[in-house]
C-alpha positions in Angstrom: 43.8 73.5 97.3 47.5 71.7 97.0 49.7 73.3 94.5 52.5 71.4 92.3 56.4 71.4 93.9 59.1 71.6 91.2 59.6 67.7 91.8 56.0 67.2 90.9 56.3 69.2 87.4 59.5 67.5 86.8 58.0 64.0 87.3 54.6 65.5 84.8 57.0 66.7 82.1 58.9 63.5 82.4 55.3 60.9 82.2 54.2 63.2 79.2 57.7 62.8 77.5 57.5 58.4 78.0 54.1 59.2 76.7 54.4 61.0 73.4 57.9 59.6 72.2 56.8 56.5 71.1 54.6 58.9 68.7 57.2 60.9 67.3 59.3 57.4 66.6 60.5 57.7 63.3 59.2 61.0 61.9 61.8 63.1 60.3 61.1 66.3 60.6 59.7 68.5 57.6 62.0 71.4 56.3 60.5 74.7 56.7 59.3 75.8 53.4 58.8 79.7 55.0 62.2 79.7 55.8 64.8 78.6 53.0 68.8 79.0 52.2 70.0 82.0 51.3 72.7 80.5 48.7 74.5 81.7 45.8 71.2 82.7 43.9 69.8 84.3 46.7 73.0 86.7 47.0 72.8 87.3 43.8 69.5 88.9 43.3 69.7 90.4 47.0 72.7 92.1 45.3 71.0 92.9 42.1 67.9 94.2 43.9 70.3 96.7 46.1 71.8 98.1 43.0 68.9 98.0 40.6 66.0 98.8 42.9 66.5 99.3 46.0 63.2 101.1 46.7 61.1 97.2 46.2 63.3 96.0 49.4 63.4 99.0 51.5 61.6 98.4 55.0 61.0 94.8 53.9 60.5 92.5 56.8 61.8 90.1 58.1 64.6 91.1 55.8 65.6 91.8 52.1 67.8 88.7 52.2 64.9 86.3 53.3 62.8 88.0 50.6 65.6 87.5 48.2 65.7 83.6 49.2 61.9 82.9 49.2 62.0 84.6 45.9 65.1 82.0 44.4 63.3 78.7 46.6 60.2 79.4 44.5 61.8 79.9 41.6 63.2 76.7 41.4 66.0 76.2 38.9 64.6 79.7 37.1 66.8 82.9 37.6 65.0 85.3 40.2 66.8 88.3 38.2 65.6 87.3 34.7 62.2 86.7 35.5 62.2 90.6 37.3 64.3 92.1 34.3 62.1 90.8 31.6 58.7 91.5 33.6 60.1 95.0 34.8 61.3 95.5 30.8 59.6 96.7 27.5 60.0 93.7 26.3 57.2 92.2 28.6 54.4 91.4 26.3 52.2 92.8 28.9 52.6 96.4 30.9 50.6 94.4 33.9 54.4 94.2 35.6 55.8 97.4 35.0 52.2 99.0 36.0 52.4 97.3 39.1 56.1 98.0 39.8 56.3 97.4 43.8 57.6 95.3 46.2 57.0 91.5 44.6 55.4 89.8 47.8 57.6 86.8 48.8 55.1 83.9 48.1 53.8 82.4 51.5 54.5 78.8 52.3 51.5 76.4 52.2 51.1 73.5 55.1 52.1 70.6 53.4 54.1 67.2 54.5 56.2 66.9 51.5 59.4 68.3 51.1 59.5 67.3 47.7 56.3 68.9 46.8 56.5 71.2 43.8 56.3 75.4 43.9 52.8 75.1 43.3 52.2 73.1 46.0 54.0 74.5 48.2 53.4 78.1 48.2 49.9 79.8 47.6 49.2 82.0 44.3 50.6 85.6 44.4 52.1 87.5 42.8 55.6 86.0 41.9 54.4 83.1 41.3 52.1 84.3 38.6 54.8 86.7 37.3 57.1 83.1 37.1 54.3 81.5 35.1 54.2 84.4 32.6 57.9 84.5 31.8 57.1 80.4 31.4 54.6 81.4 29.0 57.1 83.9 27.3 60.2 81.3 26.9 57.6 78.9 25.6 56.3 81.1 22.7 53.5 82.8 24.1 53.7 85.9 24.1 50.2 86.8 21.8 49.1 85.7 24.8 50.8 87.6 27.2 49.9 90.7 25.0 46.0 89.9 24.7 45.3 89.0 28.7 45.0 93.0 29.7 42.2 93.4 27.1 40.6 90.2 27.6 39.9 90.4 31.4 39.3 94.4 30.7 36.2 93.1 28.3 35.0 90.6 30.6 34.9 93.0 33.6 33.1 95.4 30.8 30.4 92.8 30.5 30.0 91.8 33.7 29.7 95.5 35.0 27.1 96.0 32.1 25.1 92.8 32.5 26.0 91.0 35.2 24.5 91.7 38.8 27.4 91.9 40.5 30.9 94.1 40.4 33.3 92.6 38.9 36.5 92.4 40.7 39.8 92.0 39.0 42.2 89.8 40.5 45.6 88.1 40.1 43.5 85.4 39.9 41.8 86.8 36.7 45.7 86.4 35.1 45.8 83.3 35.7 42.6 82.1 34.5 42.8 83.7 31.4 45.9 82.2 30.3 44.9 78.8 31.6 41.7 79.2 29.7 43.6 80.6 26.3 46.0 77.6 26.4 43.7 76.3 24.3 43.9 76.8 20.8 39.9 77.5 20.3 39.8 79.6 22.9 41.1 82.8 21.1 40.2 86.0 23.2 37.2 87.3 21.4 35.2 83.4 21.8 36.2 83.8 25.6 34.6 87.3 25.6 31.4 86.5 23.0 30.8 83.1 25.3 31.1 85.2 28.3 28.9 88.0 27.0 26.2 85.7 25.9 26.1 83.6 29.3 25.8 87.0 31.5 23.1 87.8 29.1 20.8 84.8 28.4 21.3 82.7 31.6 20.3 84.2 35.0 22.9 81.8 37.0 26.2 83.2 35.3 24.4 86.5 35.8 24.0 86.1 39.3 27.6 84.4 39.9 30.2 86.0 37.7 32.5 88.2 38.9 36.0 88.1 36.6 37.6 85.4 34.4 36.3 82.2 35.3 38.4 79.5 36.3 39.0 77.1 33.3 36.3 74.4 34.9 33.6 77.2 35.2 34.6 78.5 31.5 34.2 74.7 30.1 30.7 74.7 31.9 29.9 78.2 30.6 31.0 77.0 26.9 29.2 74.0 26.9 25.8 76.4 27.3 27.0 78.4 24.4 27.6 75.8 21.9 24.6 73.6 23.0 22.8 76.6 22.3 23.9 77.0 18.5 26.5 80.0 19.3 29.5 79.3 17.4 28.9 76.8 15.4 30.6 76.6 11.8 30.0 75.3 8.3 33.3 74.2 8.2 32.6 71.8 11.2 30.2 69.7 9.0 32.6 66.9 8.1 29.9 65.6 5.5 30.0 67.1 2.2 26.4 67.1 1.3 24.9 68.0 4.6 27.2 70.9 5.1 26.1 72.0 1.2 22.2 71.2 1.9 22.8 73.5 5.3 24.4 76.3 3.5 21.8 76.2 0.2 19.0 76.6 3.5 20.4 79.0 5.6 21.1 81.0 2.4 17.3 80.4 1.6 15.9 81.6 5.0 17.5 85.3 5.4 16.4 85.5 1.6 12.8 84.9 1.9 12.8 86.3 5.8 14.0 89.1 4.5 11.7 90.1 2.0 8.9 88.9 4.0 10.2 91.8 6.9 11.7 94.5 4.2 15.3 94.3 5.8 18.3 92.7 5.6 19.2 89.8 7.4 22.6 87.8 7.8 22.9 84.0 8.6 23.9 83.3 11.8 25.5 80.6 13.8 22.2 79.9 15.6 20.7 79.3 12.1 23.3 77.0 11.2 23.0 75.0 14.3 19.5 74.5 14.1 18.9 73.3 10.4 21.6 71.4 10.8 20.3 69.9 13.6 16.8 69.3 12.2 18.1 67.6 8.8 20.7 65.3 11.3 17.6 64.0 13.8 18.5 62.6 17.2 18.1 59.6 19.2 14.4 61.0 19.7 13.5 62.6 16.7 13.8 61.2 13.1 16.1 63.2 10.5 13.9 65.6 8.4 14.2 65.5 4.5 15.8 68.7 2.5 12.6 69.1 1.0 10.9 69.1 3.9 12.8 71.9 4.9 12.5 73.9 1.8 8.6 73.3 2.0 8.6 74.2 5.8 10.5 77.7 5.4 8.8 78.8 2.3 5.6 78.5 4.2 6.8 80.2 7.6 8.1 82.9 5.1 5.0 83.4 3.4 4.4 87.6 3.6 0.4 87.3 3.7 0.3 84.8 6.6 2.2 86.2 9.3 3.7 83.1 10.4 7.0 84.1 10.7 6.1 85.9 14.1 4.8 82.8 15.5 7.3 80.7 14.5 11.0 82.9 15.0 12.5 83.8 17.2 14.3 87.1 16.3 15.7 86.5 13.1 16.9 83.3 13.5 15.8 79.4 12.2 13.2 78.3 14.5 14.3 75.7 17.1 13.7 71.8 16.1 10.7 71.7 18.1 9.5 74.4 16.5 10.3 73.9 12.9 8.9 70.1 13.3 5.4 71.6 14.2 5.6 74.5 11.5 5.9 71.1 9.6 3.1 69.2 10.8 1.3 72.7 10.9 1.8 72.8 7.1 0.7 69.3 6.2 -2.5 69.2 8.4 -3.4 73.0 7.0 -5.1 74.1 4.2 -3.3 74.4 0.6 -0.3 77.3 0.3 -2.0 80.5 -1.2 -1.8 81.9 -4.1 0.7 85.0 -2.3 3.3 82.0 -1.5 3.4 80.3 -5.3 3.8 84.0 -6.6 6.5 85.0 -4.2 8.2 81.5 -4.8 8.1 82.2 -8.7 9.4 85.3 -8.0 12.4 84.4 -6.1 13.3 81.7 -8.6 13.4 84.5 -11.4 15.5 86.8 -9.3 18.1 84.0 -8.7 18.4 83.4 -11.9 19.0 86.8 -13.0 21.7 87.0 -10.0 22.9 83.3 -11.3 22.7 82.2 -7.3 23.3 78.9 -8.4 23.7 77.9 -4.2 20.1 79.1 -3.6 18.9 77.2 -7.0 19.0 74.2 -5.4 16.7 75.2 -2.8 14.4 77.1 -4.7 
């Protein structure tokens, strides 16, 4: 077998050079985004760090003064050394920072063509980058926040390790949804922990899948189960006089006579709401149901000597639309109401108007 001279690899190196230069014709090359400027800033904090705390830099490699310029290049036009003084402080909304006080990984550079590309885009989530978003949070008035995150992904990992089938694991990542997800304004802790609660525990797929905070697209999807299913919902959301007063006289009339008809106390809850509002509004496939209707319909579930209300209910709750519709048609195609329910209606009436209910009145 002939083997290659020096001339021969020359001449090779040379062909493959004419070959690939015309390819490499106009492309200015990329500056390295793992390997930035020292500068002014990053003296300064490399200074500040070495008088401060000296113990996060110690060992660090490459070096603490390319730590201390990956930290200002991610930073952007922020201060490296107020971000670490406020998240290292007492005045930190959150203990997360001081808890975790160690060497602040300098963020690592993502593959990307733009030089121009922002921090986000140009580094991967860690921790600096997270701790730069919080002190963004804090200049920007949000530090209720800031305070409430710690609890919030505490509760969720509560739930999920008490429902869920899985472990949870708590992550930066956790952080980060949390306060994308609490950004907005009807997304106040306790929703995001009683929408979480009640996914892990009435459908099998968030059961199965959760592990920590969802990320804000997940938590949208997981929301849009809760409210479809009733949870949540509001008199106040009713933007129609009437029909938020005709919902309130029934739901006011159901735990009454559900209540005496079990011998306990009940309360009204969202799901009640949801559903008798839902019944006197109709849909695109089912034809709005009259108040009277209604009235006629619960009195007869309620009835004590029937024992409707077990087939009817769920828990204590109005029954669903579907349900209710055939309680109606139940009624209508049934025999006349007994005796029991004309006695237990007269009843009622006479105890609301000693109590002077005048809400219930109207549906009594």
């Amino acid at each position: 077998m002939s083997t290659l001279d020096d001339d021969d690899v020359e001449a090779i190196a040379r062909r493959v050079a004419e070959l690939i230069a015309p390819m490499l014709a106009g492309v200015t090359p990329r500056p390295a985004a793992d390997s930035p400027t020292p500068g002014a800033a990053g003296q300064r904090l490399n200074d500040w760090i070495h008088s401060h705390h000296p113990a996060i830099v110690s060992g660090l490699e490459p070096s603490a003064a390319a730590w201390s310029a990956a930290l200002v290049d991610a930073a952007g036009e922020t201060d490296p050394v107020d971000v670490l003084t406020w998240a290292w402080s007492e005045n930190c909304p959150t203990s997360y920072w001081r808890e975790h006080h160690r060497p602040v990984l300098a963020p690592t550079p993502r593959e990307t063509r733009r030089a121009d590309a922002s921090t986000n885009r140009r580094y991967r989530h860690g921790p600096w980058l997270q701790m730069l978003a919080e002190h963004r949070l804090h200049l920007a008035g949000r530090d209720d926040d800031l305070a409430a995150v710690d609890g919030l992904i505490a509760d969720v990992a509560r739930a999920i390790n008490t429902t869920g089938t899985r472990s949870a694991a708590i992550s930066l990542s956790s952080r980060k949804n949390a306060l994308t997800i609490m950004a907005d304004p009807g997304n106040d802790p306790q929703t995001v922990v009683e929408i979480v609660r009640w996914c892990l525990a009435e459908k099998p797929h968030w059961r199965s899948n959760l592990t920590g905070v969802p990320k804000p697209a997940t938590f949208r999807a997981m929301r849009g189960d809760w409210t479809s299913a009733g949870q949540g919902f509001r008199l106040d959301s009713i933007e129609d006089g009437t029909l938020r007063q005709h919902v309130s006289d029934l739901a006011k009339g159901w735990v009454y006579y559900l209540s005496r008809t079990l011998g306990q106390d009940i309360t009204i809850s969202s799901r009640t709401l949801h559903r008798i509002h839902g019944l006197l509004l109709g849909d695109s496939t089912q034809p709005a149901v009259p108040t009277t209707d209604v009235q006629d319909t619960i009195r007869w579930i309620c009835d004590p000597q029937s024992g409707r209300s077990r087939y009817y209910t769920d828990s204590f709750d109005f029954p669903r639309p579907d349900r209710a519709r055939k309680a109606l048609l139940d009624m209508r195609s049934g025999p006349p109401a007994s005796s029991g329910v004309t006695a237990t209606n007269s009843a009622a009436g006479g105890l609301v108007g000693d109590h002077a209910d005048d809400e219930l009145k109207g549906m009594l």
